[in-house]
C-alpha positions as CSV (number, residue, x, y, z in Angstrom):
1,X,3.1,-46.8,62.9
2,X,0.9,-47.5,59.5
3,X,2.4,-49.2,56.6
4,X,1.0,-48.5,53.4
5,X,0.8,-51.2,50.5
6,X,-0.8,-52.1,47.2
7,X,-1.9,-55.7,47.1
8,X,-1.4,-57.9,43.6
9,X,-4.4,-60.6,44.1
10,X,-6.3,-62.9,42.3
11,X,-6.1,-66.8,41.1
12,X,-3.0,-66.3,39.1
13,X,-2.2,-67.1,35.5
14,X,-3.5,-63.4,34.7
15,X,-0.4,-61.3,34.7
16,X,-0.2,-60.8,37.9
17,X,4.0,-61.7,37.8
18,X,3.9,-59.4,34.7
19,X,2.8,-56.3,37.2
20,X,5.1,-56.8,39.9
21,X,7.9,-57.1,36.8
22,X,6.4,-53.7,35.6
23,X,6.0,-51.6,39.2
24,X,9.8,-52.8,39.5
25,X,11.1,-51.5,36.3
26,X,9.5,-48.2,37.0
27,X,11.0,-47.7,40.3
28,X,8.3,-48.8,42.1
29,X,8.9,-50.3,45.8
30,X,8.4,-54.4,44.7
31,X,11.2,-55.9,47.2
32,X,13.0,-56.7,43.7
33,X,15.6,-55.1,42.0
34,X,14.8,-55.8,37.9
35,X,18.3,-57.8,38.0
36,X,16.7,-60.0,40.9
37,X,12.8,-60.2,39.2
38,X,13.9,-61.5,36.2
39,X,16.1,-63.9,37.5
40,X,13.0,-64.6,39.9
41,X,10.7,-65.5,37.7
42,X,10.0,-69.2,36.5
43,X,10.9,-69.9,33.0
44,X,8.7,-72.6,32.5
45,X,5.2,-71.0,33.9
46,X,6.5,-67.1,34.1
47,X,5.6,-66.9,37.7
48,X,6.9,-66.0,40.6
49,X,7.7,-62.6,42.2
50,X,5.5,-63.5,45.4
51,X,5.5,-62.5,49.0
52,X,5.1,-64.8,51.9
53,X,1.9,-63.4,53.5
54,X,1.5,-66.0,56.3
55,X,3.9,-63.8,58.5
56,X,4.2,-61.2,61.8
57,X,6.3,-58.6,60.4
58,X,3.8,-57.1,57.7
59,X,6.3,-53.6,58.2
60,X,9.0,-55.8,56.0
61,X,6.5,-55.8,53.3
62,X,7.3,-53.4,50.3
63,X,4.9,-51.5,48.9
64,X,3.9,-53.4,46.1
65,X,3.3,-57.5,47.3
66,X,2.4,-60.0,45.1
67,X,0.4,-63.0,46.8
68,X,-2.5,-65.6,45.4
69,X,-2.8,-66.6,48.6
70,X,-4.2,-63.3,50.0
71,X,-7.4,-64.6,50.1
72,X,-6.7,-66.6,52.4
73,X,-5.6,-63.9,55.3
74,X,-7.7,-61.3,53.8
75,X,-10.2,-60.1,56.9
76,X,-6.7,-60.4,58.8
77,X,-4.7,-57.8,56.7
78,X,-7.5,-55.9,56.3
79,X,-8.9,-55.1,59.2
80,X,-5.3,-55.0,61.1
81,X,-5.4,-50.7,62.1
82,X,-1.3,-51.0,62.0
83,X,-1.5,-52.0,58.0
84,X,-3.1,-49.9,55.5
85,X,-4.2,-51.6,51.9
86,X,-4.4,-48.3,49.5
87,X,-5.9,-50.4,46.7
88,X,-6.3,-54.2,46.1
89,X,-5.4,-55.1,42.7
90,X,-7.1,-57.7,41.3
91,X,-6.4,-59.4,37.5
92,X,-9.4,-61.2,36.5
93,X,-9.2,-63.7,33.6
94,X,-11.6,-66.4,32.2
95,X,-11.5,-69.4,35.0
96,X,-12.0,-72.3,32.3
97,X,-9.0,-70.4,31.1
98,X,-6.9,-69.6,34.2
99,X,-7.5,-73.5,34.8
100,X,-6.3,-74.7,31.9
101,X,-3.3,-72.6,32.0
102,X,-2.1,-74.5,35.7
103,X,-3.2,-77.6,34.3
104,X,-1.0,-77.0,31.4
105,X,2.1,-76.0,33.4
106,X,1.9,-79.0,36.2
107,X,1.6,-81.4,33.1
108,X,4.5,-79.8,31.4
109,X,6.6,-79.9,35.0
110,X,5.3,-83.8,35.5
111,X,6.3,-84.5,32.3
112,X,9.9,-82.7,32.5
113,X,10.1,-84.5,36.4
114,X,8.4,-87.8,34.9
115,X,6.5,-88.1,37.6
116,X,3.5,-87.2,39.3
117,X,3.8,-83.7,41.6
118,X,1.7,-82.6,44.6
119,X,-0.3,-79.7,43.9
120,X,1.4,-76.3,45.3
121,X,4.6,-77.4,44.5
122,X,4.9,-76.4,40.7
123,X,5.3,-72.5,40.2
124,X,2.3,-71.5,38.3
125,X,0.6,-75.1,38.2
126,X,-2.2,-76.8,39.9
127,X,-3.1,-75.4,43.2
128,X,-5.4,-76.0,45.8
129,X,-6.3,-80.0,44.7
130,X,-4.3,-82.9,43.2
131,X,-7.4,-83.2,41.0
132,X,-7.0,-81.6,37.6
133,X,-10.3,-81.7,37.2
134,X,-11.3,-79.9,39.7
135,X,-8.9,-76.9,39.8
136,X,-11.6,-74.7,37.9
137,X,-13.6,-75.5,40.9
138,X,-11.3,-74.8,43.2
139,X,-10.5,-71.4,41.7
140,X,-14.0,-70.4,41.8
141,X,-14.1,-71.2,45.2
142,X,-10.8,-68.9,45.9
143,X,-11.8,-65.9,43.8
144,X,-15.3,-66.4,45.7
145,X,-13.4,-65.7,48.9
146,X,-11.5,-62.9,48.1
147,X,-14.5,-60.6,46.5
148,X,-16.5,-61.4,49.7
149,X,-13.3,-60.3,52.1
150,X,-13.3,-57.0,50.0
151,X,-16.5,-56.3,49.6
152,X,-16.6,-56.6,53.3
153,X,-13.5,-54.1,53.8
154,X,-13.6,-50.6,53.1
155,X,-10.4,-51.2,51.1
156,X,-10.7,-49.8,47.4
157,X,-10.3,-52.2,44.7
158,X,-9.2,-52.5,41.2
159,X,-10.4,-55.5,38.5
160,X,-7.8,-56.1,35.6
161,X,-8.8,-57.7,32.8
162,X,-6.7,-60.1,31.2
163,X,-4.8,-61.1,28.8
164,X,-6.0,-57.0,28.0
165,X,-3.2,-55.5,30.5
166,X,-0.5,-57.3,29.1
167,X,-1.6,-56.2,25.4
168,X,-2.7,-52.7,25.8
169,X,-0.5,-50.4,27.7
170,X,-3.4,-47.4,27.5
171,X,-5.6,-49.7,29.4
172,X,-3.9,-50.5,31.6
173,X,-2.2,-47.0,32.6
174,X,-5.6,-45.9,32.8
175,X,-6.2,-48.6,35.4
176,X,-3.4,-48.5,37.2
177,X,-1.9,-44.5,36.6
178,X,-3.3,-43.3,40.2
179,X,-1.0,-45.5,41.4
180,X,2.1,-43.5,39.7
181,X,0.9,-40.2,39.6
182,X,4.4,-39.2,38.6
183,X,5.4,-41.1,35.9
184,X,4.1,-39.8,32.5
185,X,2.5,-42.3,30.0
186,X,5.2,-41.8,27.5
187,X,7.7,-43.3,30.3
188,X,5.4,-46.0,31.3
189,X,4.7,-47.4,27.4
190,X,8.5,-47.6,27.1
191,X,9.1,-49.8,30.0
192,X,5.4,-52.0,29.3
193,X,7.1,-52.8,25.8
194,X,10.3,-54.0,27.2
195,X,8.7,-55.6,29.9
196,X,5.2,-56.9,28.1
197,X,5.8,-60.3,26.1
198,X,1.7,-61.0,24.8
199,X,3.3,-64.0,22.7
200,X,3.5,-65.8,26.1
201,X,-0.5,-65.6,26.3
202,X,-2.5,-69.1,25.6
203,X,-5.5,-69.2,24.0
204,X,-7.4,-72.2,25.2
């Protein structure tokens, strides 16, 4: 048996929680109720809403998961005949600033915990290094990973840009509509206004 998803990927920190908030609200297979994603999601960083992807039982998966780690089992997933990827959905925002947007939330949490935190550990913080410095680096490095695993796959592919999904909704319906077919755009601007908060965006 085949199991169909839609993949949320990317380094983070480009409304990549706001989309699996989104898909949920319209009825959208997520794994999350909107009672459960909004109490899911971090209130310091906004994140969360992720799927464990290191796993067996890919037929548990709901239709829509969530993971910044896909990159890392990528050419697994994807070339696994039992799982089939529809479309890989990838936000793309400025690295300096998708950096300085971790950076910004592990210092926020090390300064709430007063004390320094491993990286991985804060919801939306510094990942991949313990080096600040570096996470731009290290991000590059990721996103490298993940267009070369694509690229490689037959697997069609969607780029995002952000902060522009979570401030235009006619952008992004265009980008995402094929996706739901059968929800009309008049539906979908209702729920991205609830759901869409653009005041949360950083400018760095």
């Amino acid at each position: 048996m085949t199991h169909r998803h839609v993949v949320i990927a990317g380094n983070g920190r480009s409304g990549t929680t706001f989309l699996v908030h989104l898909f949920t609200a319209l009825g959208i297979d997520t794994g999350f109720t909107e009672e459960s994603a909004q109490s899911s999601i971090d209130p310091l960083s906004n994140a969360g809403l992720e799927f464990n992807l290191f796993r067996p039982d890919y037929e548990n998966l709901p239709y829509i998961i969530k993971s910044p780690f896909f990159y890392k089992v990528a050419d697994e997933i994807l070339n696994n005949p039992k799982i089939e990827i529809e479309n890989i959905l990838i936000p793309i925002r400025k690295l300096e600033d998708a950096a300085k947007s971790r950076i910004r939330i592990q210092s926020l949490a090390e300064e709430k915990a007063q004390k320094t935190i491993r990286e991985g550990l804060v919801p939306g913080g510094i990942t991949g290094t313990n080096d600040k410095a570096e996470q731009e680096l290290v991000l590059a490095r990721q996103i490298n990973e993940l267009i070369i695993s694509v690229a490689e796959s037959e697997v069609p592919y969607t780029f995002i840009s952000f902060p522009l999904l979570v401030t235009n909704p006619h952008y992004l319906y265009k980008k995402i509509g094929f996706l739901i077919p059968e929800i009309k755009f008049d539906t979908f601007l209702e729920v991205f206004t609830k759901i869409s908060k653009p005041e949360l965006v950083h400018e760095f």
